[in-house]
C-alpha positions as CSV (number, residue, x, y, z in Angstrom):
1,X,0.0,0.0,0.0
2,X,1.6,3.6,-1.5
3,X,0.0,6.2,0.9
4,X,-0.3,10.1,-0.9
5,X,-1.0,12.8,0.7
6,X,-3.7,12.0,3.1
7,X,-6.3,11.4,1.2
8,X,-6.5,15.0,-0.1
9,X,-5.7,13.1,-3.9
10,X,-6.2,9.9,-5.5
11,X,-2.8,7.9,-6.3
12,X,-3.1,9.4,-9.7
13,X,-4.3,12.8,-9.6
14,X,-1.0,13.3,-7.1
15,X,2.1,13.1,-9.7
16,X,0.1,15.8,-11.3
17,X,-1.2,18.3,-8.9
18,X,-0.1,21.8,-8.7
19,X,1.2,21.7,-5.2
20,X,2.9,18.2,-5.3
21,X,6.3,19.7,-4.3
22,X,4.6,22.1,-1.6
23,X,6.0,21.1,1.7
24,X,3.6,21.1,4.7
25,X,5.3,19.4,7.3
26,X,9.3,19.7,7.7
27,X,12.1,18.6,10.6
28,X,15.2,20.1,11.9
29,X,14.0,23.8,12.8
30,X,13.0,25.0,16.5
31,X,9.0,24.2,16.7
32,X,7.2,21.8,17.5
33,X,6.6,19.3,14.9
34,X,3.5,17.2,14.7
35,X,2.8,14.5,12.1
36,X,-0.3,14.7,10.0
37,X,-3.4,13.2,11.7
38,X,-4.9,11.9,9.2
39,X,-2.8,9.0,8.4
40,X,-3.2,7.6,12.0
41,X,-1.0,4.6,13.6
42,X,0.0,1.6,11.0
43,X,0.4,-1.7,12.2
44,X,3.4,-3.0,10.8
45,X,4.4,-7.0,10.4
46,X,7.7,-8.6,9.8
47,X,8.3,-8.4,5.8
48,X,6.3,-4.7,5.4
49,X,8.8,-1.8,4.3
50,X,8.5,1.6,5.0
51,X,10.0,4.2,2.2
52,X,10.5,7.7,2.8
53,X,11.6,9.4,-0.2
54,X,11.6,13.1,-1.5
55,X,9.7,14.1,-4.6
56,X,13.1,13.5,-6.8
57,X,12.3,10.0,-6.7
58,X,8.3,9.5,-6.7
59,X,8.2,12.8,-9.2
60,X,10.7,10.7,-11.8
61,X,9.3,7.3,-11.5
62,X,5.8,5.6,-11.2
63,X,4.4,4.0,-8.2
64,X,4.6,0.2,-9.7
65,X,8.2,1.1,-10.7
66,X,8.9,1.8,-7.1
67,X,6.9,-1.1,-5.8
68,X,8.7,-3.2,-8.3
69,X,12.3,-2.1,-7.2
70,X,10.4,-2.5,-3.1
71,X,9.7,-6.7,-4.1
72,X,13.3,-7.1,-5.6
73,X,16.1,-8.9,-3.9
74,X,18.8,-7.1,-2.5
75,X,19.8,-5.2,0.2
76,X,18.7,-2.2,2.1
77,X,21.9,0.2,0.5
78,X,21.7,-2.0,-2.3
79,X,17.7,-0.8,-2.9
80,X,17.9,2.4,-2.0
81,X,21.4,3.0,-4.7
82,X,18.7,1.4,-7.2
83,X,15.8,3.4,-6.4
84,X,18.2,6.5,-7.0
85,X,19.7,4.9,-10.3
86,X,16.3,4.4,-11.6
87,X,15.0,8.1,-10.7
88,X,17.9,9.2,-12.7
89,X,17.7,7.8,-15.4
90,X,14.3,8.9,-16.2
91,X,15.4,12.3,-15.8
92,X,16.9,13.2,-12.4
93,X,15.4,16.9,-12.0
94,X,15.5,17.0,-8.2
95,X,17.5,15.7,-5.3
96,X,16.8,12.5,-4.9
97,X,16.4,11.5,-1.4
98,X,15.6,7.5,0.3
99,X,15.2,6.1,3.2
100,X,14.1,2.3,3.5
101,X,13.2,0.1,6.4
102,X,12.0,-3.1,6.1
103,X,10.6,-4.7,9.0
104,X,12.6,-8.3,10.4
105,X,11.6,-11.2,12.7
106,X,13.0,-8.8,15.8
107,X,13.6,-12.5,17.4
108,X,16.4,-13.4,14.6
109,X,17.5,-9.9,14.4
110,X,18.4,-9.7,18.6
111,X,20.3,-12.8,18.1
112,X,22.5,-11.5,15.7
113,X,22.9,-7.8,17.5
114,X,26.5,-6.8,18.5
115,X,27.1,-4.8,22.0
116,X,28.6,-2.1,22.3
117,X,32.1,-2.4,23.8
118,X,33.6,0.1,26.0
């Protein structure tokens, strides 16, 4: 599931709207920040991935193509390098921004964490 802008457009009326690159919420500055409300909490599972991505990538390639590139093999740097690639070479006219999670058995993935040493 691809979310878009809170309902406010459908999937496909978004790439084209007038104020698809208007930015309503941002981080990093001294107020408060609150997240939009109308998304609400998600329930996520092992195997879901979260994407966060600036328009460079969702504005250059389509929704499936990013889903597609989502269902591949490969690693998380290894995904995220091809999400850029792919955004690029339909055009590249923005920064180009990723961030991908993908969510692991947190039973297998506690086994496997390394401490800290001091």
């Amino acid at each position: 599931m691809i979310i878009h802008s809170c309902g406010k457009y459908t999937p496909e009326d978004a790439r084209l709207a007038p104020d698809s690159n208007v930015i309503l919420r941002c981080l990093g500055h001294d107020f408060d920040f609150k997240p939009p409300q109308c998304i609400g909490p998600i329930e996520l599972r092992k195997g879901d991935q979260v994407l966060l991505c600036t328009d460079g990538l969702n504005g250059m390639i389509s929704d499936t193509a990013i889903d597609n590139l989502l269902n591949s093999a490969g690693t998380g740097s290894d995904l995220c390098s091809r999400l850029i690639d792919a955004a690029n070479r339909a055009g590249g006219k923005d920064n180009i921004t990723v961030i991908h999670a993908e969510i692991v058995d947190l039973e297998q993935a506690n086994s496997k964490a390394v401490s800290p040493t001091n």
